[in-house]
N, C-alpha and C positions, 0 to 999 in steps of 0.2 A: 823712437827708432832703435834706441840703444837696448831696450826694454826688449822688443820684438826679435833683432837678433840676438840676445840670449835666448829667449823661449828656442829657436829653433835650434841653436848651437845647444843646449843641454839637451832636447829631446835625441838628438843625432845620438849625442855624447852616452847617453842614456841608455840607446838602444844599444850601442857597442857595448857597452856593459852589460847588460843584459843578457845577451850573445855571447860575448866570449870568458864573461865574467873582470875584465879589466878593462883599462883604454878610457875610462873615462877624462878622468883629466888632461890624458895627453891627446883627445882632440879638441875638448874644449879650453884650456889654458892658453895655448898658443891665439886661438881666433879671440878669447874672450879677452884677452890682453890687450890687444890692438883698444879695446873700449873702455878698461879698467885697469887702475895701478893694482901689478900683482901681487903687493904685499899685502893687498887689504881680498884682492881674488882666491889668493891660494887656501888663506882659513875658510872660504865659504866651497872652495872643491874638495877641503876634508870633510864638511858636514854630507856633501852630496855622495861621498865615496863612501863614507859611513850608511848612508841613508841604501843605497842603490845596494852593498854588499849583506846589508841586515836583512834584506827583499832575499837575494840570492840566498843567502844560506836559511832560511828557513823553507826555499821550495823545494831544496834538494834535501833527501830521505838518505842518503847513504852514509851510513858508520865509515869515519876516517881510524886508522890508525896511526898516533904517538908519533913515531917513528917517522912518518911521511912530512908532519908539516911543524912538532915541533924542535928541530937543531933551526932551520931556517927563521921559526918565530924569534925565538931566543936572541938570535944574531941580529935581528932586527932589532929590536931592544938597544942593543949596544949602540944604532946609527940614527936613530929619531931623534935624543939631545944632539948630536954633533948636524943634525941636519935643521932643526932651532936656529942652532948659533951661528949658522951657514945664512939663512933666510932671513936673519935681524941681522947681521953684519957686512954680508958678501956684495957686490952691486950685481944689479938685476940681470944684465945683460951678459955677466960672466957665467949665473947661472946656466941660463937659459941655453948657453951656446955648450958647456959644459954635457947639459944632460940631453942635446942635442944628438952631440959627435957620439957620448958614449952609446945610447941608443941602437943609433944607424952603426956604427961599429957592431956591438954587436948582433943586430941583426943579420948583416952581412957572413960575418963570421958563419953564424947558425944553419943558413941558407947553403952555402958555399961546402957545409959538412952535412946535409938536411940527408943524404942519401947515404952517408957512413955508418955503418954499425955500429953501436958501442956498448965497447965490450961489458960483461956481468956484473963485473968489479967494481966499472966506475958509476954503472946505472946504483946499484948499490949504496953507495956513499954517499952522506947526508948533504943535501943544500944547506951552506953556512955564507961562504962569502956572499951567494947572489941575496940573503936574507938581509944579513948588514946593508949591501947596495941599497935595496930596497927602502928599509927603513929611513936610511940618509935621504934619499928622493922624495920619499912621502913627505916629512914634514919640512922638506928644505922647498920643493916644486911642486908636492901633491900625482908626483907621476911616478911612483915606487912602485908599479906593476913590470917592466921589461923585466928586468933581474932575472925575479922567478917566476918569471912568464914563459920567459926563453930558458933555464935552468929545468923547469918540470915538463917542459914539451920536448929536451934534448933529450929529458928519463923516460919518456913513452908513459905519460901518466894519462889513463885514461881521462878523457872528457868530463864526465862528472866530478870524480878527486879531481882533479884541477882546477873545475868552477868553482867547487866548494872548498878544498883548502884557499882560495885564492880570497876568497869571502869573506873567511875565518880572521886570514891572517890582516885583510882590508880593516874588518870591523875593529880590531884590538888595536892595530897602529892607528888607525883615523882619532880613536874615542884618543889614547895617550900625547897627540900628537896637538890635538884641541884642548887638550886639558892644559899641554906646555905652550900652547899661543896665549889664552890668557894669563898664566904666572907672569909670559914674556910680557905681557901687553900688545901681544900683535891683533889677536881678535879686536875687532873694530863693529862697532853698530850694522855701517854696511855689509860685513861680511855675513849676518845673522838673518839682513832685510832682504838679501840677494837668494842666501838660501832660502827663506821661508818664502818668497814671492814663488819661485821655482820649483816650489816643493811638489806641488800636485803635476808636473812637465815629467818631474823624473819620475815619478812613480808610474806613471804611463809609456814613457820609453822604455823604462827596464823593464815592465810585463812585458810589453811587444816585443823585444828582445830575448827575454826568457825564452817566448813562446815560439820564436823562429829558429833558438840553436836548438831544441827538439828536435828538429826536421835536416840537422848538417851532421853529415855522415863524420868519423874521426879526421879521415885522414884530411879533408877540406878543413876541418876545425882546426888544424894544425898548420896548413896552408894560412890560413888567416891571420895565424897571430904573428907569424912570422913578415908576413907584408904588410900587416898593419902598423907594427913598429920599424919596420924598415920607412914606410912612407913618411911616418908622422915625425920621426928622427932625422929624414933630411927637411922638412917641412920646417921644423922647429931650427935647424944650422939656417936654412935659407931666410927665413923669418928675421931669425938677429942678427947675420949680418947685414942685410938691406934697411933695419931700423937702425 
């Protein structure tokens, strides 16, 4: 049974990904947790984010430029070890509620200015802090997508640069991020027998995902990510405190 609801909870997970190019971990972590201790879960949602982002950016053809995704890469960098030593040290349930609130915070935030202009100057200015964010959530929870989910959707970054910067920046933290869970010793047997069980699940959720944000006009695509981590952010507060 535990088996089966994974297959469906990664296919969901998968498709989200797919579509909007993130969101995977943060629908599956919270349900897949309820089944599995997350410290052994969260290295096998970096192979999957790895797995599902390597799919994404190789279907998208569009030339990024420097300037768009790497100051935010870079500052990433700086938050993956402190996000290690966060996920071997911290208890599970301060995480959880942590990357909860900040979440639906800033969703709210987002939402609440969704119809503000802004102005040339700041559209302009390089994502740095939401990069750092970022990287600290990927290897501390595996859900380092809001940051600059909600940072390149406030800049009007079209749809494609967004799937594919997001891909780019998935692929490089995921692989770095796996590579500091076995130095740590966090990578575990399970985490490797979970991935590969599930392997052939994600690669079928993210093409069918692919293949549907084709067909989602900008401004819906924008709609979406912003409800999608507003939900899945009170999802994840209401989750650990009732555990």
């Amino acid at each position: 049974m535990e088996w089966i609801i994974s297959i469906v909870v990664v296919l969901m997970a998968a498709f989200l990904k797919g579509m909007t190019g993130f969101g995977f971990a943060l629908l599956a972590v919270p349900l897949l947790s309820l089944l599995f201790p997350i410290q052994s879960l969260i290295p096998a949602m970096t192979l999957f984010n790895l797995i599902t982002s390597v799919y994404i950016l190789a279907s998208i053809r569009l030339k990024l430029k420097a300037k768009y995704f790497l100051p935010m890469l870079l500052a990433s960098f700086v938050g993956i070890p402190i996000g290690v030593y966060v996920l071997t040290y911290f208890p599970e349930q301060m995480l959880e509620l942590a990357a909860g609130i900040s979440i639906f915070s800033i969703s709210i935030v987002f939402l609440l200015g969704s119809n503000q202009a802004i102005s040339e100057k700041r559209r302009k200015k390089p994502i740095v802090f939401a990069g750092f964010l970022s990287g600290l959530l990927t290897s501390s929870m595996s859900i380092g997508g809001p940051p600059i989910a909600l940072a390149m959707n406030r800049k009007g970054y079209s749809k494609e640069s967004f799937r594919k910067i997001f891909a780019l920046i998935s692929v490089i933290n995921a692989a770095i991020s796996s590579i500091l869970y076995v130095v740590h010793g966090i990578f575990v047997a399970f985490s490797l027998k979970f991935a590969l069980f599930l392997f052939p699940v994600i690669l079928i959720g993210t093409k069918l995902g692919d293949n549907f944000s084709q067909k989602v006009n900008q401004l819906f695509f924008k709609k979406i990510i912003l409800y999608v981590n507003l939900l899945l952010g009170l999802f994840i507060i209401v989750r650990t405190l009732v555990s």
